[in-house]
C-alpha positions in Angstrom: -7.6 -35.1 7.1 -10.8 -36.3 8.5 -9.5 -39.9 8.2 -12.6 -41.5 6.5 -12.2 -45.3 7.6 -12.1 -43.8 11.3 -15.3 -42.2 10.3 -17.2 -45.2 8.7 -15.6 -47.4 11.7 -17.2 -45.7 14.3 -20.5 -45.5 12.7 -20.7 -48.9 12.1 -19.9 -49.4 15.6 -22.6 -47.1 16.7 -25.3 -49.0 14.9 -23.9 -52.7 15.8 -24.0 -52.1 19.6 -27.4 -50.2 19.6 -28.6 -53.0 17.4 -27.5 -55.7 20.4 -29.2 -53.5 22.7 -26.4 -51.5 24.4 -27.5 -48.2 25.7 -27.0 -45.3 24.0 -24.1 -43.9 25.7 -22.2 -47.0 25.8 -22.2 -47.3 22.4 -21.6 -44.0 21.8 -18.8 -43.6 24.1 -17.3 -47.0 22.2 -17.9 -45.5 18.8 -16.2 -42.6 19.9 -13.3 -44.4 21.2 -12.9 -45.9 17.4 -13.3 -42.8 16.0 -10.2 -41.7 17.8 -8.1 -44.4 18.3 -8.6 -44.9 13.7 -7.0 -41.5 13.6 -9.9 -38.9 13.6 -8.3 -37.4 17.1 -6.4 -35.8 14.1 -9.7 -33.8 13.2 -10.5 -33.2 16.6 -7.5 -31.7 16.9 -7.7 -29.1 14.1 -11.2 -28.5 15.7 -10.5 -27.6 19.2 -7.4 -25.4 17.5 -9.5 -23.7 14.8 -13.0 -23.5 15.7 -13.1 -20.0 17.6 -11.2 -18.8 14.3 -13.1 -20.2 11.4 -16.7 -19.2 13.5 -15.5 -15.8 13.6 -14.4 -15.9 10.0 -17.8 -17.1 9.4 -19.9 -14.8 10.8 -17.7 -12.4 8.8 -18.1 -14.3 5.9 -22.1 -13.9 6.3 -22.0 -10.1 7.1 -20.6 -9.3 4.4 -22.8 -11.6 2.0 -26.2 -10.1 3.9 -24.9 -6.5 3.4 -24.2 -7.1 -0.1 -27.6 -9.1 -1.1 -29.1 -6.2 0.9 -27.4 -3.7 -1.7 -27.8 -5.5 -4.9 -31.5 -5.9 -4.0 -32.1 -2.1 -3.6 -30.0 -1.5 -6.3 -27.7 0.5 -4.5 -24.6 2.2 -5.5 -20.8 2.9 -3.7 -22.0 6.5 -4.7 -25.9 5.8 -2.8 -23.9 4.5 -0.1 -21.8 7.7 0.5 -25.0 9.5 0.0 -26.2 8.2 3.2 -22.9 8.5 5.8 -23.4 12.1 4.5 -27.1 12.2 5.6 -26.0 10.4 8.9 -23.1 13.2 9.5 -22.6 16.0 7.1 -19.9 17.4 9.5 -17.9 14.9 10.4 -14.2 14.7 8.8 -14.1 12.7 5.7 -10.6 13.6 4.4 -7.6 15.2 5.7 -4.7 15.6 3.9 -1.6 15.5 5.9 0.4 17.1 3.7 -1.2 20.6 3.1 -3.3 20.3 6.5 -6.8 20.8 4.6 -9.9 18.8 6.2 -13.2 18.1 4.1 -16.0 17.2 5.9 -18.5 15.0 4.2 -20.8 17.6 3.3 -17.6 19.2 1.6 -16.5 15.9 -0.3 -20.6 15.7 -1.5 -20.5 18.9 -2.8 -17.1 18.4 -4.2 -18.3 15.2 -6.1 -21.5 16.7 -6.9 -20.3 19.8 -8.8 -17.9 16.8 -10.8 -20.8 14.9 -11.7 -22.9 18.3 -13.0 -19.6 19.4 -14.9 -19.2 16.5 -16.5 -22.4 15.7 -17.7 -22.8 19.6 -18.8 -19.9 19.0 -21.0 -21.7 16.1 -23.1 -19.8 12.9 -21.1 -22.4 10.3 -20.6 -22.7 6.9 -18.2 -20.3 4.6 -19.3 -17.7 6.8 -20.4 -14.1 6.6 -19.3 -12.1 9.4 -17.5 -8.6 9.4 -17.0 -7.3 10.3 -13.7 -3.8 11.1 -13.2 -2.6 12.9 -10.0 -1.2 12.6 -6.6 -3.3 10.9 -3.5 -5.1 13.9 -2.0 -8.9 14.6 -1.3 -9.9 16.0 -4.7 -8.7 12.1 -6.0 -11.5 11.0 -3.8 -13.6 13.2 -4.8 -12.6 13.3 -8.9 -13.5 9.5 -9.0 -16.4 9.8 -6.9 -18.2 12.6 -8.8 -17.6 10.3 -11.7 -19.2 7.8 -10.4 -22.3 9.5 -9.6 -22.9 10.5 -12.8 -22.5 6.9 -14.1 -18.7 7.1 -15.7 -16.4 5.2 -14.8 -12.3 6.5 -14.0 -9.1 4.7 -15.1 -7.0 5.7 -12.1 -3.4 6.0 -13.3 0.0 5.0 -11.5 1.5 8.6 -11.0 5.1 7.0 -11.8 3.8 6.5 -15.2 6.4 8.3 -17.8 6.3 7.8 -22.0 5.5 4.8 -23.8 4.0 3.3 -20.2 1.7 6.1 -19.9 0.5 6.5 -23.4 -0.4 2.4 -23.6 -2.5 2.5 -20.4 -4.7 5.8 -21.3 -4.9 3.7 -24.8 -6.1 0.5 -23.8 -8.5 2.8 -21.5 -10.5 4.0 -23.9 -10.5 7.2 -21.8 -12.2 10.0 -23.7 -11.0 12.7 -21.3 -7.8 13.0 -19.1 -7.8 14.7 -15.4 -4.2 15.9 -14.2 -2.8 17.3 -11.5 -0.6 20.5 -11.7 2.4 18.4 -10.4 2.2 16.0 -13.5 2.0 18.5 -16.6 5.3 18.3 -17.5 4.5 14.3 -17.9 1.8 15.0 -19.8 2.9 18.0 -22.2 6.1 15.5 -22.9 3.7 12.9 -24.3 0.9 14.9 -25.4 1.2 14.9 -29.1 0.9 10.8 -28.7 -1.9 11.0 -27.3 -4.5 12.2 -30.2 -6.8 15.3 -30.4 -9.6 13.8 -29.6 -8.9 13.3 -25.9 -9.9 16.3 -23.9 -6.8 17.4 -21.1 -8.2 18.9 -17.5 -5.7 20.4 -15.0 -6.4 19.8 -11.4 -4.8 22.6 -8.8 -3.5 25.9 -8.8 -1.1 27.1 -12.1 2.9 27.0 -11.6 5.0 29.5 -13.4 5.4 27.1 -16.5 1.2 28.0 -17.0 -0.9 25.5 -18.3 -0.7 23.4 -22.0 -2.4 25.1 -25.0 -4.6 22.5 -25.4 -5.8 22.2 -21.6 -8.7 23.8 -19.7 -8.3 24.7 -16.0 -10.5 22.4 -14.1 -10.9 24.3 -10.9 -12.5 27.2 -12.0 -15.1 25.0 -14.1 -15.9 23.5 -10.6 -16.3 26.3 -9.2 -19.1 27.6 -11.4 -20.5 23.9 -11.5 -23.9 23.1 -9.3 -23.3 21.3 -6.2 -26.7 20.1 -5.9 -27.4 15.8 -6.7 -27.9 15.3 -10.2 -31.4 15.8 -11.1 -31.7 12.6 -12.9 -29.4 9.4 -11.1 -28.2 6.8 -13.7 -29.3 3.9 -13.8 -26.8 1.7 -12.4 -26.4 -1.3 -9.7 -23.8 -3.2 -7.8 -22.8 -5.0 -10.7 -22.1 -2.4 -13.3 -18.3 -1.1 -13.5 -17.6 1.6 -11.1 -13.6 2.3 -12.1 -10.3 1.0 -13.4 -7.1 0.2 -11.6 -4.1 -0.8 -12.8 -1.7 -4.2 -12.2 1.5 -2.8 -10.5 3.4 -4.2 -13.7 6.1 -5.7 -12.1 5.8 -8.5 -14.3 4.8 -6.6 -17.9 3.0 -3.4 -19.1 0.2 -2.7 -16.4 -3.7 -4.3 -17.2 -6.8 -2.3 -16.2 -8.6 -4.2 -13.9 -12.5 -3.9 -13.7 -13.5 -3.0 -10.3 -17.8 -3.1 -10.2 -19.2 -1.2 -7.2 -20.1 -4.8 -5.8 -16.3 -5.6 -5.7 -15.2 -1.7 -4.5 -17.5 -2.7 -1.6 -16.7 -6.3 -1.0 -13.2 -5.4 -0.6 -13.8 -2.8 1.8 -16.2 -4.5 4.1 -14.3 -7.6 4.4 -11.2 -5.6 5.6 -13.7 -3.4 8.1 -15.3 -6.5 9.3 -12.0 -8.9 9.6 -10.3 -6.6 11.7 -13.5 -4.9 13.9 -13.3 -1.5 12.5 -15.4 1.1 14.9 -16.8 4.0 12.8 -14.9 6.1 15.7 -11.5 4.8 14.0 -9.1 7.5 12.4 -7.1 5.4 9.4 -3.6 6.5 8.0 -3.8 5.9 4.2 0.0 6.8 3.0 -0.8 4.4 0.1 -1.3 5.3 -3.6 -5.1 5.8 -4.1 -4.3 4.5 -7.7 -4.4 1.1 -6.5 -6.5 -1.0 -4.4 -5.2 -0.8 -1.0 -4.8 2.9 -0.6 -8.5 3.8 -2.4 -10.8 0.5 -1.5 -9.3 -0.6 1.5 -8.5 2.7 2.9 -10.6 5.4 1.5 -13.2 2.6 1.3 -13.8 3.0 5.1 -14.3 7.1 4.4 -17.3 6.1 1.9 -19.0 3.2 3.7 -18.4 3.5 7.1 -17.7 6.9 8.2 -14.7 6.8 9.2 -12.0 9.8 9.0 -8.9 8.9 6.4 -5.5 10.9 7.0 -4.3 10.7 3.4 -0.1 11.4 2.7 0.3 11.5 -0.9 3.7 10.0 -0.7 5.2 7.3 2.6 7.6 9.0 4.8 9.3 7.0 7.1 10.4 9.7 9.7 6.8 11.8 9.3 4.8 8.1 10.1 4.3 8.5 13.7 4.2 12.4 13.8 1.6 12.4 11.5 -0.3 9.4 13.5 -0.1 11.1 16.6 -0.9 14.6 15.1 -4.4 13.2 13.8 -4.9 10.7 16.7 -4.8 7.7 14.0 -5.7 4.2 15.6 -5.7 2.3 12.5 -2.6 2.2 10.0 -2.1 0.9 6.4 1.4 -0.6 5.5 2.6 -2.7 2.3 5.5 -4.1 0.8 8.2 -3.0 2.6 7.0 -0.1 4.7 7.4 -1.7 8.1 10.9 -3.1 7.1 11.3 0.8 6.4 10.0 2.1 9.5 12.1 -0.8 11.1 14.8 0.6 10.1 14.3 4.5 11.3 15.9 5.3 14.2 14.1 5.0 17.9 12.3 8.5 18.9 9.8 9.8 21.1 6.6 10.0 19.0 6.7 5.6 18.3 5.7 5.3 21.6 2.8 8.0 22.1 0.5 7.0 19.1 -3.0 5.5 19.7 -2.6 3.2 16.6 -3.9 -0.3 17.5 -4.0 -2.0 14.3 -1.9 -2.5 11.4 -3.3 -3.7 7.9 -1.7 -4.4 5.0 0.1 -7.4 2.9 3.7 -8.0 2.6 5.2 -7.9 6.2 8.2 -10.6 6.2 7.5 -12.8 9.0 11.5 -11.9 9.7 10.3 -8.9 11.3 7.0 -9.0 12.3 6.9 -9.6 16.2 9.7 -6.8 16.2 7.4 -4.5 14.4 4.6 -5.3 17.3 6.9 -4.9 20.3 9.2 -2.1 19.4 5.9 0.2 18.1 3.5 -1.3 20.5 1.0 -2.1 17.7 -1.3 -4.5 19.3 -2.7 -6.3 16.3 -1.5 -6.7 12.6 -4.2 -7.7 10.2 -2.1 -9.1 7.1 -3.9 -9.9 4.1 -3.8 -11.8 0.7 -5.8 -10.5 -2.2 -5.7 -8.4 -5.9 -7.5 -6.3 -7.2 -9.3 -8.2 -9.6 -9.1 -11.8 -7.5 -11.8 -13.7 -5.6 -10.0 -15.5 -3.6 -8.5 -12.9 -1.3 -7.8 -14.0 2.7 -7.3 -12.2 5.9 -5.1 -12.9 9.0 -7.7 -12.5 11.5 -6.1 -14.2 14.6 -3.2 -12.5 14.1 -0.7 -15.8 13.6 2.8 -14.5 12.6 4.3 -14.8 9.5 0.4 -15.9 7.5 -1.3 -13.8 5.1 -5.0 -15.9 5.7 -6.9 -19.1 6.5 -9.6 -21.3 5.1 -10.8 -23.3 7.1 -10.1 -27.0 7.4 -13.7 -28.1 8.9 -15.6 -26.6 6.5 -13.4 -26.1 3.6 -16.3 -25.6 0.8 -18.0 -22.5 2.4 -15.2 -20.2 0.7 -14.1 -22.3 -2.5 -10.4 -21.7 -2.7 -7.9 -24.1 -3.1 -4.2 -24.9 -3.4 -3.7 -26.9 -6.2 -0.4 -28.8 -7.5 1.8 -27.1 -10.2 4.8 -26.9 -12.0 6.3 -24.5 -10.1 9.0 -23.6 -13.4 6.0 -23.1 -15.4 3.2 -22.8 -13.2 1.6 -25.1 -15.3 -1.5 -26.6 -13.6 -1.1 -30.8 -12.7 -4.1 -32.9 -13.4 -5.0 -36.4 -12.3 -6.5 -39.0 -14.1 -10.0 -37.5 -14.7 -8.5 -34.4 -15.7 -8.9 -32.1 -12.3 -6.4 -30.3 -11.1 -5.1 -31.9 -8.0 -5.3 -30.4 -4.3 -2.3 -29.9 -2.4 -2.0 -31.5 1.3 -1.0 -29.4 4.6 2.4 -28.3 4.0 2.7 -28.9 -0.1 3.6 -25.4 -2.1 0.9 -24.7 -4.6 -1.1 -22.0 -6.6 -3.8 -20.2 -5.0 -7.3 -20.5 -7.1 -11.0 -19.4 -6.6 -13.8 -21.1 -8.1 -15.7 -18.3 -10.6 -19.3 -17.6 -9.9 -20.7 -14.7 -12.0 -24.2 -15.1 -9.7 -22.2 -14.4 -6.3 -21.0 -11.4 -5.8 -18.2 -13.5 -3.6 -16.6 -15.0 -5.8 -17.3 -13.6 -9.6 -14.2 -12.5 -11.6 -14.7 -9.6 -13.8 -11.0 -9.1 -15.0 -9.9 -7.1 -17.1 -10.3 -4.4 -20.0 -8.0 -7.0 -22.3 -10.2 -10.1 -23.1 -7.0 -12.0 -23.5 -5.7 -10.8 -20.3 -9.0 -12.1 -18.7 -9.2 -14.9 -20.5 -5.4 -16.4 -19.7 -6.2 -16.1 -15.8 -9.4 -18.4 -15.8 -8.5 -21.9 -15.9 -11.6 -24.5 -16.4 -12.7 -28.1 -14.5 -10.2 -27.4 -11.3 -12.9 -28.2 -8.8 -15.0 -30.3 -10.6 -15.9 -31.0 -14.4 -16.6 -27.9 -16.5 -16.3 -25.1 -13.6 -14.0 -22.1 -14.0 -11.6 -21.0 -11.6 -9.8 -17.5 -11.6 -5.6 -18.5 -11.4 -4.0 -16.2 -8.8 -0.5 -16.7 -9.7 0.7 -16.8 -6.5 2.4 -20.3 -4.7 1.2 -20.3 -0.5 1.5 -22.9 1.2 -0.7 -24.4 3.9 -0.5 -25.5 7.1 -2.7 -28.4 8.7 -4.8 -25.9 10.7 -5.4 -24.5 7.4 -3.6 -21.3 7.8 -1.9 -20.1 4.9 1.4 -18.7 3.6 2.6 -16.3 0.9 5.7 -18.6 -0.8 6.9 -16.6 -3.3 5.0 -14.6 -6.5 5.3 -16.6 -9.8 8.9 -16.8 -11.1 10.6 -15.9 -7.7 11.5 -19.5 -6.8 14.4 -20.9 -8.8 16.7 -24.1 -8.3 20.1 -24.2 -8.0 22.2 -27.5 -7.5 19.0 -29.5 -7.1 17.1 -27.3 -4.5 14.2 -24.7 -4.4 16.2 -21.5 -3.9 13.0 -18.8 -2.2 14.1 -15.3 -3.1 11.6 -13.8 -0.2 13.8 -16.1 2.0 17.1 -14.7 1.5 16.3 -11.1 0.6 15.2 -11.3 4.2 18.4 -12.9 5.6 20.4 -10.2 3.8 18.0 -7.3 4.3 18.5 -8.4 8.4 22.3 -8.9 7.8 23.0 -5.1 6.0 20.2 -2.9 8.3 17.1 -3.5 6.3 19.0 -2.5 3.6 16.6 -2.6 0.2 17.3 -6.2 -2.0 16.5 -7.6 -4.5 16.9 -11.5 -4.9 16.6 -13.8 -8.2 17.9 -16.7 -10.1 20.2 -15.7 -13.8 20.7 -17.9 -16.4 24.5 -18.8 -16.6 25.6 -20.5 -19.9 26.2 -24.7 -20.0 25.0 -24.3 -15.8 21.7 -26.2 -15.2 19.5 -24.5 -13.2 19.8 -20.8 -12.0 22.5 -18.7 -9.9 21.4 -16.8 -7.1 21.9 -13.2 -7.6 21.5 -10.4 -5.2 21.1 -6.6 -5.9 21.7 -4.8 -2.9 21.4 -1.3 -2.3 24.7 0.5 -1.2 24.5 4.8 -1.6 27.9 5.3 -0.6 30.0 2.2 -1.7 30.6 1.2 1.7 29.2 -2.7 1.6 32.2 -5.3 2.3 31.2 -8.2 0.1 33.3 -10.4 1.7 32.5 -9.6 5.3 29.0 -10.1 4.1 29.9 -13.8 2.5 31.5 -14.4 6.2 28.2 -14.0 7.8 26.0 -15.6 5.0 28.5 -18.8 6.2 26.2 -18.5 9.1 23.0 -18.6 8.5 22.3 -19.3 4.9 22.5 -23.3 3.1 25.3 -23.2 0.3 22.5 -23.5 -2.4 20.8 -20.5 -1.0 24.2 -18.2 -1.1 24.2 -15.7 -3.8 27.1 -16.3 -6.3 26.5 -12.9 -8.0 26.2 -9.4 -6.4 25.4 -6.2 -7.3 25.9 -3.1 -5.8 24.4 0.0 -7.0 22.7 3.5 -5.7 19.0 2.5 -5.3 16.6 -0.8 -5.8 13.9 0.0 -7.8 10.4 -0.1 -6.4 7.0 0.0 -7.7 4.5 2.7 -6.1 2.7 -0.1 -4.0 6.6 -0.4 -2.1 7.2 -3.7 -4.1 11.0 -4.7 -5.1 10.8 -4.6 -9.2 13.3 -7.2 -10.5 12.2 -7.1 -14.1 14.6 -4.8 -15.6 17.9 -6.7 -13.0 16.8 -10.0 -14.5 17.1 -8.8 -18.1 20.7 -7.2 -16.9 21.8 -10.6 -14.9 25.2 -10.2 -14.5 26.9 -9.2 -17.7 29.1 -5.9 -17.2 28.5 -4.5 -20.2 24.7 -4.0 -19.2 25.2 -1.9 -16.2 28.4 0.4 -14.4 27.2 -0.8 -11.0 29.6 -2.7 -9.1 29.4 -6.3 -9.8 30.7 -9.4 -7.8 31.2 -12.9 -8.4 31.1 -16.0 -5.4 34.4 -18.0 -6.6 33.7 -21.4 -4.2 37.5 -23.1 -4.8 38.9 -19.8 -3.2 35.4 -19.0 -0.8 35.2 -15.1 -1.2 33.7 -13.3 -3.7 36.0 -11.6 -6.8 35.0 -8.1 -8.3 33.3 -9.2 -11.8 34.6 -7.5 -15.0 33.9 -8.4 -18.6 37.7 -10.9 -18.1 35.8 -12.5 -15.1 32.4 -12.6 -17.0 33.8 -14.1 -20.3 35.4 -17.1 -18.0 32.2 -17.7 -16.6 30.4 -17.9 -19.4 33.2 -20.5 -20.8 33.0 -22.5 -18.1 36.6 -22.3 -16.7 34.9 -21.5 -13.0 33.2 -24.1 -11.2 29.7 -23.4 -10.0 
């Protein structure tokens, strides 16, 4: 990139000239003219392109290392840091809950959080003990967590979609001593409640329904209410890098892992998103997300906490509420992810889209497809798109706003922020090494896994993983960079371009071949998402017997049976390569999504495309006759016998 014989060409021709006495700025200017005409214009290029972004990446990148030094060296807390927004403005709104229409100020939210911290440390629970949390996004969540906190414990924050077996393994692998439910969720708890041992002691959040409350349960609002509301007497003793909470994977690939979020990490998350996108402390944010995952409680609620802003929190995202609720609460900053813009996309035009204040959107996930119609129809000036996880240190941020990429690093001073894209086998993500043994760095425009070198010392770029050793353990991979380091694995293939901004590809698994091509399954679920409305689907590669490779299947949401597959075939003639053409569909009710708006393709994969695993409507691409035949168990056994071609 920086062409290195350019380089060493123009410096020798620097000193050579000065050495028979030229002037400096002939030599200069002819030392110049070598660098450039050996190929470093290339460089300059990607300068004069990139500077303006990567300084003000920089200077981000620096804020949010001085705030955080500034922190660890007070030994400050998420829970200290709250402490003073209250002091600054007691009565400012903290929390409003679109739903029920209750606001909490931040003297409210205190108190709230202060008479959890007393409760809980009057009922025996000590620092470092785990709480279960298990209810629907709403200010007492906040505040649940938060009082936790303060009194040194730290909260597994539970995926309200949790049923069963799911449920019971993640408050296992916990270690929770005590669970905190919401009214809404008893049933879900009484049906599993004899798995879940005596020892762990049940609290019910909100007012009783007419069912009443489980024999073994106490009523956790009254307790509050008789609970002091004053600051603990005595603080814990705890810093930026002690373990502040628990959040789960989304599971779309497994059983969900609790990742370890320190206060360090709660805040680095938080301030790089406030900071990336200019955040004013005068903002009003629309949090519609979960608050049992990162992007709803860090990057939303994290602005509440740190930065006083006001949060409008909907426990559940509804598309036809969205800008009602916006303009309602005069919201100027909006979260999405996964597929909520596609959803809003697809709502039809009304009044209230075009009277919101809302000038920025963050989130990850928005399909380039649709993203400069998402700006122009809502009038949503900037989108600040994102890469990260929870537990990752090598997250990235859109902070330009260039459509369709999810983040940058830079390209003139790539080792300030030590990611990389390195080569891999993209069937089993297996890591490529060269000759020495490193792994090998991909070059503008190669496909490759996204890794962070692992510093423990740097608040930056540590990795604390998980509560699973083993699931920590597998996503750490060792001399990537340079002999003996450690990097943290992301999983996830992006591609960059040569002005070093990056691209989400596709998730691990979600690239297959099919007659000796990369088939992308983010590429045509958006062609047929386009094609059918912004209709949900659900895109991946099944294993057909005696067929190398994989067959493009496509699960496509149809309510009321009214999808032509065949008219559909005639416009995927259009604008889709052969390869890339699904030769299996499925039509059935719903697509399945997780609670962070992600397409789950798990349990479709395990189904592929054998009637006898599903009554939805099934379909099969037969090439000789070029339309697609209804697929039942006659069709199915001839596939699997080879009698069609493919």
């Amino acid at each position: 990139m920086r062409a290195p014989g350019a380089g060493s060409a123009s410096v020798a021709s620097l000193v050579l000239l000065w050495l028979l006495g030229l002037p400096w700025t002939w030599s200069t200017a002819v030392a110049l003219g070598v660098y450039v005409g050996g190929g470093g214009w290339r460089f300059l290029r990607i300068v004069w392109k990139t500077a303006r972004r990567d300084l003000f990446g920089l200077i981000v990148l620096m804020r949010v290392r001085l705030e955080l030094r500034w922190h660890q060296r007070a030994r400050h807390t998420i829970p200290q840091i709250f402490q003073e927004v209250v002091q600054r403005q007691p009565e400012h709104l903290a929390l409003v809950d679109a739903g029920s229409g209750a606001c909490w100020t931040f003297a409210q939210l205190d108190a709230y959080s202060n008479a959890v911290a007393n409760l809980f440390c009057q009922l025996g629970y000590t620092p470092g003990d785990v709480v279960a949390i298990f209810l629907e996004g709403r200010p007492e969540f906040v505040g649940l967590w938060l009082g936790l906190a303060k009194a040194g414990m730290e909260a597994a924050l539970l995926n309200v979609n949790l049923r069963r077996e799911p449920l019971v393994f993640c408050l296992g692998t916990s270690g929770a001593k005590a669970l905190v439910f919401g009214r809404e969720l008893a049933a879900v708890v009484a049906e599993v409640s004899g798995q879940l041992g005596k020892s762990l002691v049940k609290f019910c959040s909100g007012d009783l329904g007419p069912e009443g409350v489980l024999p073994d349960t106490q009523l956790l609002d009254p307790l509050l209410k008789e609970a002091s509301t004053a600051p603990l007497a005595q603080p814990p003793g705890k810093g930026m890098d002690d373990r502040l909470l628990y959040i789960y994977t989304s599971g779309t690939t497994g059983l969900p892992k609790a990742a370890i979020v320190v206060h360090s990490r709660y805040y680095r998350i938080a301030a790089f998103a406030h900071h990336s996108y200019s955040m004013q402390a005068a903002d009003v944010l629309y949090d519609c997300l979960p608050l049992y995952h990162s992007a709803g409680n860090i990057i939303g609620v994290g602005q509440c906490l740190i930065y006083g802003l006001t949060v409008v929190l909907r426990k559940k995202f509804s598309a036809s509420r969205f800008w009602d609720d916006c303009i309602k609460y005069n919201c100027t900053v909006v979260q999405y992810i996964g597929e909520i813009c596609r959803y809003l996309l697809k709502q039809p035009v009304s009044e209230a889209e075009g009277r919101h204040r809302v000038r920025l959107a963050v989130g990850n996930g928005l399909r380039p497809a649709i993203w400069e119609e998402f700006t122009e129809r809502f009038g949503v000036r900037r989108v600040g798109e994102f890469y990260g996880a929870t537990e990752c240190n090598c997250s990235i941020a859109n902070m330009d706003g260039k459509v369709g990429s999810c983040g940058f690093n830079s390209r003139i001073l790539p080792n300030v922020y030590p990611i990389r894209l390195v080569k891999v086998n993209e069937d089993t993500m297996e890591l490529l090494r060269d000759a020495q043994g490193l792994c090998i760095p991909c070059q503008a425009g190669e496909p490759g896994l996204l890794v962070g070198q692992i510093n423990q010392q740097d608040p930056l770029r540590r990795f604390d993983g998980y509560i699973s050793e083993s699931a920590t353990s597998r996503k750490i991979a060792h001399s990537v960079f340079r002999k003996g380091d450690s990097a943290y694995l992301s999983g996830d293939v992006l591609v960059m371009d040569d002005l070093g901004y990056m691209y989400f590809r596709d998730r691990s698994g979600d690239t297959f071949r099919w007659r000796g091509e990369n088939v992308s399954t983010t590429e045509v679920e958006g062609v047929l998402s386009r094609l059918l409305g912004q209709t949900d689907v659900a895109v991946y590669g099944v294993a057909v017997p005696g067929v190398e490779g994989k067959a493009g299947m496509a699960a496509i949401a149809d309510p009321h049976g009214q999808l032509s597959p065949n008219a559909l075939y005639q416009e995927l003639q259009k604008v889709l390569a052969p390869y890339a053409r699904p030769i299996f569909l499925r039509l059935l009710p719903q697509v399945d999504t997780t609670g962070t708006f992600k397409i789950q393709k798990t349990r479709l994969q395990h189904e592929g495309f054998d009637p006898r695993q599903t009554s939805d409507r099934l379909f099969f691409l037969d090439l000789k006759q070029g339309h697609y035949l209804p697929l039942d168990q006659g069709v199915y056994t001839r596939i699997c016998s080879g009698a069609f071609s493919l």
